[in-house]
matplotlib code that plots the C-alpha trace (Angstrom):
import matplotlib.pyplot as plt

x = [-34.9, -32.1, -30.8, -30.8, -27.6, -26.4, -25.7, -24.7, -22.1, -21.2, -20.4, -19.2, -16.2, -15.1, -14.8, -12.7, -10.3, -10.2, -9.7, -6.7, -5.2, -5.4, -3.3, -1.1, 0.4, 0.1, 2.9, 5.0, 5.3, 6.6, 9.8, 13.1, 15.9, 17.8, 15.3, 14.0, 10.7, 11.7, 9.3, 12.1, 14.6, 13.0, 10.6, 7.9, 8.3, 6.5, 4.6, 2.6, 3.2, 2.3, -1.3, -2.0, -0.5, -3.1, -5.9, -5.2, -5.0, -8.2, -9.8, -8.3, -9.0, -12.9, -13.2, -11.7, -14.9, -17.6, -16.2, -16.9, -20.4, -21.2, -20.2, -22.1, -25.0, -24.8, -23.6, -21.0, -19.7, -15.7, -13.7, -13.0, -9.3, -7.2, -7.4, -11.0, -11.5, -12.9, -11.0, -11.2, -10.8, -11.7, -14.0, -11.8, -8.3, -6.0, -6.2, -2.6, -1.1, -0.2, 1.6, 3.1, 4.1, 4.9, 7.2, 9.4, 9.4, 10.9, 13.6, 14.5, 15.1, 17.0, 19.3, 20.1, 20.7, 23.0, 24.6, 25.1, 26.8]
y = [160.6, 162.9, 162.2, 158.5, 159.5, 161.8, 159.1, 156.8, 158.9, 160.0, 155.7, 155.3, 158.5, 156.6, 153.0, 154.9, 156.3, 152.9, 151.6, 154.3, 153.6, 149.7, 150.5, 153.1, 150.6, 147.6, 150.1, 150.6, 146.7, 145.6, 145.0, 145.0, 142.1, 143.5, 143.0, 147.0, 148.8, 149.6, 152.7, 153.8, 152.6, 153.8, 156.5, 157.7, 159.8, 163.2, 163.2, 161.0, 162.0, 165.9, 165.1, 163.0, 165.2, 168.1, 165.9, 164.6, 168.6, 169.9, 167.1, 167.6, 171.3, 170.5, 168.2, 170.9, 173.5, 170.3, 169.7, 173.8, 173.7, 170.5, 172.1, 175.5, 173.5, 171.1, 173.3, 170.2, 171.1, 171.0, 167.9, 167.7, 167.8, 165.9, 167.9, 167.6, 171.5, 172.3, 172.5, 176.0, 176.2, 178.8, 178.6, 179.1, 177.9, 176.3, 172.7, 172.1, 174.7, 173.8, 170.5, 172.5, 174.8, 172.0, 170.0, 173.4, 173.7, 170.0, 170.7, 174.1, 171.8, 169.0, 171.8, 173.6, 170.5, 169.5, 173.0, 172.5, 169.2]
z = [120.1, 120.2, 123.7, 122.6, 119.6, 121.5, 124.3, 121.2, 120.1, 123.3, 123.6, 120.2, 120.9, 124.4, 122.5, 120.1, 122.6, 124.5, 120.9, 121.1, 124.2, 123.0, 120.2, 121.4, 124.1, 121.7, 119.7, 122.4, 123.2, 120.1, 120.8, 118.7, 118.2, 121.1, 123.7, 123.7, 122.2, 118.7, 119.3, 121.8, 118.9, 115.7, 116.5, 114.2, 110.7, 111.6, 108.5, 110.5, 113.8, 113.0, 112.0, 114.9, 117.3, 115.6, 115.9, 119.9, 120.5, 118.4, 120.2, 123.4, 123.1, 123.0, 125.6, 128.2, 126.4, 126.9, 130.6, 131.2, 129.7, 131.4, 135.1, 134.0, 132.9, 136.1, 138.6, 139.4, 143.1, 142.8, 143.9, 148.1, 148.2, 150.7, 153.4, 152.9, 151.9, 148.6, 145.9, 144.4, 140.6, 138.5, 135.4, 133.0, 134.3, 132.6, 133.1, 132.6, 134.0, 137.5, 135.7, 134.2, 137.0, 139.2, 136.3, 136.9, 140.1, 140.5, 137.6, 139.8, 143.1, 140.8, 139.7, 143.0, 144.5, 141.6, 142.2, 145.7, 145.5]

ax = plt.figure().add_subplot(projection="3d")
ax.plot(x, y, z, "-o")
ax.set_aspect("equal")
plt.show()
């Protein structure tokens, strides 16, 4: 049946990214002669870093498209926010751009409070 792989592969991709994450922080606890993360220490030659980083955005770029198709396909009712109003997000926001946003907003206030002391 169809839906049967496509809930097998749909299994197989999030044993993979756990299998990711598993590695990814196995890296960044190996740790040097002088007591620190040799990640932090050595880094990582780009000719391996640049294909990864091209892969994790490719695939990033299509789960934000499956998330969209899944909500117009579902109808999914947005998430209640704290104030227990509902959350209004448009279709095709950015996902990252109030991060983003917000990263700048707190670098702003760091600055003018540096400038005023």
């Amino acid at each position: 049946m169809r839906t049967d792989r496509y809930n097998n592969a749909l299994s197989a991709l999030g044993t993979a990214l756990d299998t990711l994450d598993h590695a990814f922080t196995g890296l960044t606890k190996v740790i040097g002669d002088d007591g620190q993360p040799l990640i932090e220490a050595r880094g990582v030659e780009p000719r391996l870093t640049d294909p990864w980083r091209r892969l994790l955005a490719r695939i990033d770029e299509e789960m934000v498209i499956w998330a969209r198709t899944f909500r117009k396909a579902y109808g999914v009712k947005p998430p209640v926010s704290a104030e227990g109003e509902d959350a209004e997000e448009p279709e095709d926001a950015d996902p990252y751009a109030q991060a983003e946003d917000d990263d700048w907003d707190r670098a702003e206030t760091a600055a003018e409070r540096d400038v005023a002391a």
